[in-house]
Structures are given as C-alpha cells and as structure tokens.
C-alpha positions as CSV (number, residue, x, y, z in Angstrom):
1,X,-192.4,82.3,116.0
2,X,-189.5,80.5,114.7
3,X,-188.2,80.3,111.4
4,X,-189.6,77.3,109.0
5,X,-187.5,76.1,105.8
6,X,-189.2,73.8,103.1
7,X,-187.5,70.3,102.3
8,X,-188.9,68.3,100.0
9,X,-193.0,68.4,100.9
10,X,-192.5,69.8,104.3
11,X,-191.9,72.7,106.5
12,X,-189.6,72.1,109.5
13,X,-189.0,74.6,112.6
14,X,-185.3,75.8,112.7
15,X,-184.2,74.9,116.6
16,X,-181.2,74.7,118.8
17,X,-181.0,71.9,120.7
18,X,-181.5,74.2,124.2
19,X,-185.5,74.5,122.4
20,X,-185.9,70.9,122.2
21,X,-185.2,70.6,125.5
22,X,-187.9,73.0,126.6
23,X,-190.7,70.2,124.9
24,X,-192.5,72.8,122.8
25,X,-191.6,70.8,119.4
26,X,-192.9,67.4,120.5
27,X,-194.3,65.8,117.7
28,X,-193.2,68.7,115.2
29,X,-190.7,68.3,112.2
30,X,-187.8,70.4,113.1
31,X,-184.2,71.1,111.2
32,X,-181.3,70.9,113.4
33,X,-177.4,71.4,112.7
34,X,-174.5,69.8,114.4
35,X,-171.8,67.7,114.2
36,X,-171.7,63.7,114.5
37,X,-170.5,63.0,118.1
38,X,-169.6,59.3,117.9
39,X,-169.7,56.7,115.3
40,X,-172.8,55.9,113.6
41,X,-174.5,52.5,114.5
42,X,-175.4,50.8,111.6
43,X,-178.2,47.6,111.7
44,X,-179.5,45.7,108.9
45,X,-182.9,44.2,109.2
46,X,-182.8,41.0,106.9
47,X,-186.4,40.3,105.4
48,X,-188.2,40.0,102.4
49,X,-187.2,43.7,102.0
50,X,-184.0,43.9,103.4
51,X,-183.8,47.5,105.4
52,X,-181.1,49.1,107.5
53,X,-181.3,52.2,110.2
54,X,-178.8,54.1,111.3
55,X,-178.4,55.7,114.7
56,X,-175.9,59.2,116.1
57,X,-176.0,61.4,118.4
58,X,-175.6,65.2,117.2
59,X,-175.7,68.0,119.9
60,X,-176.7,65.5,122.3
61,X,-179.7,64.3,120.9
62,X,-180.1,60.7,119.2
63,X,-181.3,60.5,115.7
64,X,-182.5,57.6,113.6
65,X,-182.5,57.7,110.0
66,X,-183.9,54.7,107.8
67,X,-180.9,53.8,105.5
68,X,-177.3,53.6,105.9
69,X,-176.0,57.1,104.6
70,X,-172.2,57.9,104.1
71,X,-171.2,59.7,107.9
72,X,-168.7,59.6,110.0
73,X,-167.6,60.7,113.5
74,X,-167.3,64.7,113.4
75,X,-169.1,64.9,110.0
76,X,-171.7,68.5,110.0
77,X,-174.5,67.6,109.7
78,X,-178.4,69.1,109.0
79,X,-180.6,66.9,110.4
80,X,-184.6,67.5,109.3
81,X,-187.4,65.0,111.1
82,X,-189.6,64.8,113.8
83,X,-188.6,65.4,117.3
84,X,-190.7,62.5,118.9
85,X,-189.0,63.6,122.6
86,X,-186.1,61.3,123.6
87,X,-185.0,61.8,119.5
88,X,-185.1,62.7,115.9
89,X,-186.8,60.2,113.9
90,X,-185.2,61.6,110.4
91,X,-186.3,61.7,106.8
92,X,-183.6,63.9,105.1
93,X,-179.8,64.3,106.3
94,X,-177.9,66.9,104.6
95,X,-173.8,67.1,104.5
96,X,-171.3,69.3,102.8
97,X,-170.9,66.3,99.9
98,X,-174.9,65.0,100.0
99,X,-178.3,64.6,101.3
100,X,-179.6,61.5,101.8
101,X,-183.4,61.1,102.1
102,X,-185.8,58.3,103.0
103,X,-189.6,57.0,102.6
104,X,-191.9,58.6,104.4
C-alpha cells in the first residue's frame, strides 16, 4: 500500500507520476512533487465573486488550482488534490517559500 501524509483534513497517496498513469488513483487525493514545466496560465473569472484558476503542467500531468498562487516556470513544487484522470484538480500547493491553499 502506498504511503499517505495528512494535509490539512485529508489524507493523500504519495505517487510518481508512472502510478498515475497505471489508473489505480482515479478519483483519489494524491501528493505529487515536481517541477513547473512551462508558465502558469492564469484566468480570472469576473462575477459577483470575482475568482481566478490557474493552470501547469508538472511531470507531465496538468493541474488546476483555484487561485492565482506565486509560481513560476521551474519552481518545485508539491502538488496535493485529486487525480480526476487527464489531471490534478488541486487544493493545496506547497513551495520552498509557501503553500497556498483553496476552498474545498
């Protein structure tokens, strides 16, 4: 069985990205570290509660986090969510100088 860490509420599965690719954490909140491969995509919803998202790719695998946290290209990064199958919707992003978190 692999090894869980606690974040906040949570438990999340420690995985490579070679172990997401095998399907068996669909659904699952996982905890993944890499480093940010391209720029960050940032979009801002305007509403009557404005709201932005931010998109990356680390080891290959998209990630969306609600919120506009402080990355950059090549930035390490731990990424904990849930591995939906084509990517990582995230609630908490941890970096050498913060972690950002979101609603859930």
């Amino acid at each position: 069985m692999p090894k869980r860490v606690k974040m906040g509420h949570h438990y999340y599965y420690v995985v490579s990205p070679e172990e997401l690719g095998s399907g068996g954490f669909r659904g699952k909140n996982i905890v993944m570290e890499g480093f940010v491969e391209d720029k960050p995509q940032i979009e801002f919803y305007p509403s009557d509660i404005p709201s932005w998202r931010t998109i990356f790719r680390v080891n290959g695998i998209s990630v969306r986090f609600v919120g506009a946290p402080c990355l950059g290209e090549g930035d390490r990064v731990k990424v904990y969510g849930r591995f939906v199958g084509d990517c990582i919707m995230a609630t908490v992003l941890e970096t050498e100088r913060a972690i950002f978190t979101t609603e859930e």
